[in-house]
N, C-alpha and C positions, 0 to 999 in steps of 0.2 A: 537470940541476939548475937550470940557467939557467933555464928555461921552466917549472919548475915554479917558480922566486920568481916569475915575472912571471903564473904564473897563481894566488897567493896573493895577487900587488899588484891583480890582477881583481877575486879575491870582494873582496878588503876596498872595492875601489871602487863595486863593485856591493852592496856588502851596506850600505855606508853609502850611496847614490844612491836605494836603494830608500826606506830611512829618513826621508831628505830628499824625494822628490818622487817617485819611482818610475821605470823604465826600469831597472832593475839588469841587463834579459837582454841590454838594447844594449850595455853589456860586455863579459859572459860569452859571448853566442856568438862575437863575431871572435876572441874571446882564444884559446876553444877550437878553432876554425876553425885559426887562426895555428899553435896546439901541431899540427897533424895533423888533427886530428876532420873526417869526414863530415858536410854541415850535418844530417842527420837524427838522427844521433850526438852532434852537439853540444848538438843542440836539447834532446834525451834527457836527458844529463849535467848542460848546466845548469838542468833544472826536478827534479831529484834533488839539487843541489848546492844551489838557492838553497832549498827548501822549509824546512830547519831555521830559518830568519832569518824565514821568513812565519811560521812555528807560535809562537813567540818576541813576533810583532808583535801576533797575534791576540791572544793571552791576556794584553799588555799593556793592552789595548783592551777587554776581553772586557764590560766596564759599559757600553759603548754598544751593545751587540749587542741589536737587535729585531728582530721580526716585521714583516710588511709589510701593510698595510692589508687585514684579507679572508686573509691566508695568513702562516701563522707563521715562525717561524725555525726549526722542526724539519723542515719542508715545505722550504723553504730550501736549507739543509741537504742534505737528501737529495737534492735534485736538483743541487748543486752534485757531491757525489759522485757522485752517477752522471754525471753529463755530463763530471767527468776521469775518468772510468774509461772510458767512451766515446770519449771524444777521445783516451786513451791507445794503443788499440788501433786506433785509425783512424791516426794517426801510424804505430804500429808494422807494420800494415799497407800501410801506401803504400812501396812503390818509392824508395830515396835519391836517383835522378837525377831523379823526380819530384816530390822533396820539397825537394831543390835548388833545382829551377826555380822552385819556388813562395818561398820564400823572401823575396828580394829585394824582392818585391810585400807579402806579409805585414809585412815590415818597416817599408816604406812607410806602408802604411794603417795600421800602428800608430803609427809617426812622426804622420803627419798627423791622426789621431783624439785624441793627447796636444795636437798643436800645437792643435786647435781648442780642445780641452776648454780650454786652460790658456788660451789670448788669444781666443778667440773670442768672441763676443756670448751673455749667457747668457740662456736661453729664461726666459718668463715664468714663475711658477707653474700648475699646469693646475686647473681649476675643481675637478676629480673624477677622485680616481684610476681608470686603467685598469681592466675587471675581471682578478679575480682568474686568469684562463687566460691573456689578455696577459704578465702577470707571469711566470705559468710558463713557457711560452713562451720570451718573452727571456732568463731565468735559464738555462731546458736551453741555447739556441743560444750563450748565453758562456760556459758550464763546458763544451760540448763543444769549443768554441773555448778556452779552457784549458789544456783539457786536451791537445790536440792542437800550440798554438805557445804561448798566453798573453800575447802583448805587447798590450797593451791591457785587457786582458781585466779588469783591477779600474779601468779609466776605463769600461767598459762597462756594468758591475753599477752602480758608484754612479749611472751616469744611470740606470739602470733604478729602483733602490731609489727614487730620487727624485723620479722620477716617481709611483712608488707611493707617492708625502705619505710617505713619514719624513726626518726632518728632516735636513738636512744632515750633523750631527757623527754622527749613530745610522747616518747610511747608509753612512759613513766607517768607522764601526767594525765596522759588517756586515760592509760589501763585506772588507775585510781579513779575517774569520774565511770566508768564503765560499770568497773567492781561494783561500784557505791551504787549504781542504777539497778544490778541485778538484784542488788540484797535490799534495796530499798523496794522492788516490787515485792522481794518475796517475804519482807516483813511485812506491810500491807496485809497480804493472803494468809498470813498466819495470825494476824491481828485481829481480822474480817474471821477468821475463822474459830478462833478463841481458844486454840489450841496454845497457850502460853502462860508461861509461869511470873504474871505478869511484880509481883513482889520478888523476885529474884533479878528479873531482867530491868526493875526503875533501877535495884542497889549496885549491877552489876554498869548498868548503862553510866549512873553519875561515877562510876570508880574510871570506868573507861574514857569517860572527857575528860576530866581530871590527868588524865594518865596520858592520853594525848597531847596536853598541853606541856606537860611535862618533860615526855619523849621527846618534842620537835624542840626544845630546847638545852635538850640532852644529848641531842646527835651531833652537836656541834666538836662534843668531846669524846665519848666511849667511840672505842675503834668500832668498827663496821663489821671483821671479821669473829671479834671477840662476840659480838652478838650474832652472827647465824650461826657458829658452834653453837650458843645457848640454845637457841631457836631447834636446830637438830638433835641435842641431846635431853630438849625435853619435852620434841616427839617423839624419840624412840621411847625413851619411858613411858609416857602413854601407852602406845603400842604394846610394851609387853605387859605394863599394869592392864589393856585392858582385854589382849589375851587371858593373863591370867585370871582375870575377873570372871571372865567368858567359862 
């Protein structure tokens, strides 16, 4: 019982974190890790657990959702689902000692991909969007990446959308309904497959809508910057906690 409040005090923290600035899974995995969980178990659990809170986000949003310069949002769309339903079984396919190992590193670059996106130098506008098979492209290799860990993966889309010229707030509200489409196939394929720690991810999932209702009412106040420091400082701890674990 103990461990199941402290993985209710997860989603709520992670279901509002997402709300506010994103990282919700730098949470939810150690928390799950902590309860017992295999990292490839946990990984599983919590993109099952957090997806009701993305579906929620999407269709608050859903008025900024467009197409991309040369390719629609139905095209979009589809390749978001297919790339987590690809990443799903790529995941479910790999070996836990070797999805272990990987871990640590995934973590990382996703750590460090939020850390640049949010203080880094931001690139100019580009003259001419990419053509439209570039786009494709990058959208399958981040939905199957998704689908398969997803930590970054909606800091990845909105630079891709933006590089395809739509405008900031429209690419913001894509990537959100996009995300939500990969993790939503590869929740599905993980459900279908019963590979899920289904008593961790209802406790974890009700903390996480709770936590998002919370956060979008939260954001109106806590600064923006004070929460991706949090968000970065507690992926790197991960990171070395789960080196060191390793």
């Amino acid at each position: 019982m103990t461990m199941m409040f402290l993985l209710l005090l997860a989603g709520l923290w992670a279901g509002a974190q997402n709300a506010l600035a994103g990282g919700g899974s730098f949470i939810t995995l150690p928390a799950l890790i902590a309860a017992g969980l295999d990292p490839k178990l946990a990984n599983i659990t919590s993109t099952v657990a957090l997806f009701p809170g993305q579906l929620t986000t999407g269709w608050a949003g859903r008025s900024l959702v467009s197409g991309a310069e040369r390719l629609s949002f139905r095209s979009l769309a589809i390749i978001a689902l297919m790339g987590g339903i690809g990443g799903a079984f790529l995941l479910i396919a790999t070996p836990s000692r070797v999805f272990a190992a990987m871990v640590p590193w995934l973590v990382l670059a996703a750590t460090a991909l939020f850390a640049w996106s949010s203080f880094g130098p931001k690139p100019a506008a580009a003259s001419a969007p990419p053509p439209a098979w570039v786009t494709v492209l990058t959208q399958g290799v981040i939905a199957l990446y998704s689908g398969f860990f997803g930590g970054g993966a909606g800091i990845m889309t909105l630079a891709s959308l933006t590089l395809a010229r739509l405008p900031v707030r429209n690419a913001g509200g894509t990537k959100n309904v996009l995300v939500g489409f990969s993790n939503i196939a590869a929740a599905l394929v993980f459900a279908l497959s019963g590979a899920v720690a289904w008593r961790e991810a209802a406790v974890l999932g009700l903390g996480a809508m709770a936590g998002g209702w919370l956060g979008a009412r939260a954001l109106k106040v806590l600064p923006e910057r004070v929460l991706k420091i949090g968000v970065v400082a507690i992926g790197l701890a991960l990171t070395v906690g789960l080196f060191w674990r390793g």
